[in-house]
C-alpha positions in Angstrom: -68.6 -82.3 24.9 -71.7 -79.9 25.0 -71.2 -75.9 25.0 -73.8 -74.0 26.2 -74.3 -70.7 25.5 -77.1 -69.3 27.7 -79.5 -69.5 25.4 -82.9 -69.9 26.5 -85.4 -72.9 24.5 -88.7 -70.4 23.5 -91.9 -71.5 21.9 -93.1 -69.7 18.7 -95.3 -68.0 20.6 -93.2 -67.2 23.6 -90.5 -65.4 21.0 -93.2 -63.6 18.8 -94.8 -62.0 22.4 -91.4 -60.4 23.6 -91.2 -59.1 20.2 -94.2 -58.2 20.0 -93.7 -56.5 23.9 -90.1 -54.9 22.8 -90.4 -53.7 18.9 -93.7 -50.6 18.9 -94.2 -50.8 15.3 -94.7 -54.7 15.6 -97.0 -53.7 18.2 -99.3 -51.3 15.8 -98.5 -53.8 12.9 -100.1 -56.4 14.8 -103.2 -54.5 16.3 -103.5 -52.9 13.3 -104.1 -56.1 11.6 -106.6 -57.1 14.4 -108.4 -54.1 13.3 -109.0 -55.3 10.1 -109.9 -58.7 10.9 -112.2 -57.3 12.8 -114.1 -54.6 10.4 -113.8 -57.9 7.9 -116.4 -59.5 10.4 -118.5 -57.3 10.8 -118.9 -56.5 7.1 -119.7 -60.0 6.7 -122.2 -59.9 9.6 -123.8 -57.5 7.5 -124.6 -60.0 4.9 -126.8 -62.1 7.3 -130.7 -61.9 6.9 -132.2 -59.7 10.1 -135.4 -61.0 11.8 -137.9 -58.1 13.0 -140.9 -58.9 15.3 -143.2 -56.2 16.4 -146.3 -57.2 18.9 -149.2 -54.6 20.0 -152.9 -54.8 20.6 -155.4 -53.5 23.5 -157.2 -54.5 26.7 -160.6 -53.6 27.0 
């Protein structure tokens, strides 16, 4: 015989978004981390070689 309880079958990913929605430090936690992740990019972008082109001359 089976008991059921209610409970609802989630995904991962399901569960960690109504945490995320319901707990407001997870919240910052999380786009906190996004933050980061992000100014981690960009530092990197700053590595990359830049290429500069410049054209000019006159009509006579």
């Amino acid at each position: 015989m089976l008991l059921q309880l209610g409970a609802q079958t989630q995904s991962i990913a399901q569960a960690l978004t109504t945490t995320y929605d319901h707990a407001s430090d997870l919240q910052a936690a999380l786009f906190s981390a996004k933050a980061s992740a992000e100014n981690i990019a960009l530092a990197e972008s700053s590595k990359c070689p830049t290429i500069g082109a410049s054209l000019s001359g006159n009509y006579n």
